[in-house]
N, C-alpha and C positions, 0 to 999 in steps of 0.2 A: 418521300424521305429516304435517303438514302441509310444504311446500318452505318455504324458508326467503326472506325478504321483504328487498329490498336497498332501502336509501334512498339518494337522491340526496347525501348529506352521506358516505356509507362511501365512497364514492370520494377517492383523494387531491386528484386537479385541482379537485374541486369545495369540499373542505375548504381549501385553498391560498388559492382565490377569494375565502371568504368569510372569509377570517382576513384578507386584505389589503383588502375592506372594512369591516369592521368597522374594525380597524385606522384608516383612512382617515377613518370615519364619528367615530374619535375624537379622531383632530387634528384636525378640523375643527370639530367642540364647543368644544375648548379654542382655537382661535383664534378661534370667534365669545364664547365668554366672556373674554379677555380685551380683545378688542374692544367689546362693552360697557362693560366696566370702566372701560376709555379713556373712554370716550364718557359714562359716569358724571362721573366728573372733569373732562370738558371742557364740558360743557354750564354755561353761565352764567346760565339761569335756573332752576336748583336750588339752592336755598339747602342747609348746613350739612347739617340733618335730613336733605331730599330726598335729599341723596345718601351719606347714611349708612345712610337707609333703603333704599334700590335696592340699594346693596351689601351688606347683611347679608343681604337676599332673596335678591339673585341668587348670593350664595359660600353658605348653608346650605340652601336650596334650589335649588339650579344649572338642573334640568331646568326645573319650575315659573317660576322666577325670570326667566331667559333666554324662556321665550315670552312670559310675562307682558309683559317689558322690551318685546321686540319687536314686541307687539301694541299697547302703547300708545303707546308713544314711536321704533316705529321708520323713519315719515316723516320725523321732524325727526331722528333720528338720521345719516340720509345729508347730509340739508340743512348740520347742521353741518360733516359730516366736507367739507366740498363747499367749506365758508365757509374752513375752515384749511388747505385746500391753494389756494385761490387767494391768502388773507393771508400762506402763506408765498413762493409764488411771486412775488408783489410786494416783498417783502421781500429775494429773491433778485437780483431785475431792480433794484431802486434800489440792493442793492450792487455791484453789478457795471456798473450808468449810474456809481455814486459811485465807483467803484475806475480804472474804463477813463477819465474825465474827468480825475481828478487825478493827480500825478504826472510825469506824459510832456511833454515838449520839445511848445510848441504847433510847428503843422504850418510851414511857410512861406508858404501863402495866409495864414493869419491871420497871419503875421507882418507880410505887404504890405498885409493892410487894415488893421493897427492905422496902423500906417504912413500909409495915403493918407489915413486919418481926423485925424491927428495935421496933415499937412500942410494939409487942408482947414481946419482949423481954425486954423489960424493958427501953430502953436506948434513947426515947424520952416520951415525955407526948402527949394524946390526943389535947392538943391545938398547940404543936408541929407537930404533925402528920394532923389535919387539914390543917394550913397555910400550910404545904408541900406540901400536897395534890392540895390545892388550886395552889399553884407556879407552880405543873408540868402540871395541868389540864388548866392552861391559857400561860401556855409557847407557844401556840400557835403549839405544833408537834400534828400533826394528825396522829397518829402510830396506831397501831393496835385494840386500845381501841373504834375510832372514835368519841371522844370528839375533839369540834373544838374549845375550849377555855370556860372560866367562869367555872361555877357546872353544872355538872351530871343531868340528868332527876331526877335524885331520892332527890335531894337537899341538897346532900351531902355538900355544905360550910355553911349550918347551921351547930347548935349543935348535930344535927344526923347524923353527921359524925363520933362520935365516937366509 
């Protein structure tokens, strides 16, 4: 009689191991296949067929299909995914330029240059442009200027204001 021959698999810790890769080796199948899929759909120089054809290969034949995908098309597959996260980031930033612009009480610097621009051009007088001065300077916004109401350190709601 021969002793009896143990393999590396009759162990439980090593059975454990290779169940939680496996396991592991098969979420990650299924998220590189449907990550193709995406990437089927999103590529815009596949017409109709193309990508009727890439997804009946790659969903009836998955294993095949999936290298296949990945050997011919998967340089421009990163390219793509690379072009839609920087189009939606852009997309992000102009709504958020577009959202933070509109809406909000302009500051009280712009308020004094729409102001001194008004004056320069003819289309108030200096005792106009004073009391305006003075109205946005006690309106109480603490904006960018950091006047916290009344005149200016320089004593600008006197006549040297203008």
């Amino acid at each position: 009689m021969s002793p009896p021959t143990y393999l590396a698999y009759d162990y439980p810790l090593l059975s454990a191991f290779w169940t939680m890769l496996w396991f592991f080796l098969w979420v990650m199948w299924f998220i590189l296949l449907v990550r193709i899929v995406f990437d089927i759909f999103r590529d815009d120089s596949l017409g109709g067929w193309g990508k009727a054809g890439w997804l009946l290969f790659v969903l009836l034949l998955p294993f095949l299909g999936v290298f296949v995908y990945l050997i011919v098309r998967g340089t421009s597959m990163g390219e793509r995914e690379i072009k839609q996260a920087r189009a939606q980031q852009s997309a992000v930033d102009a709504y958020v330029r577009e959202t933070a612009g509109a809406g909000g009480r302009p500051s009280s610097a712009d308020e004094l240059t729409k102001l001194s621009e008004m004056r320069s051009r003819g289309d108030i007088t200096d005792d106009e442009f004073r009391r305006a001065k003075e109205l946005v300077l006690s309106s109480g916004s603490t904006g960018s200027t950091g006047f916290s109401g009344g005149s200016d350190s320089t004593g600008a709601s006197g006549p040297s204001g203008r």
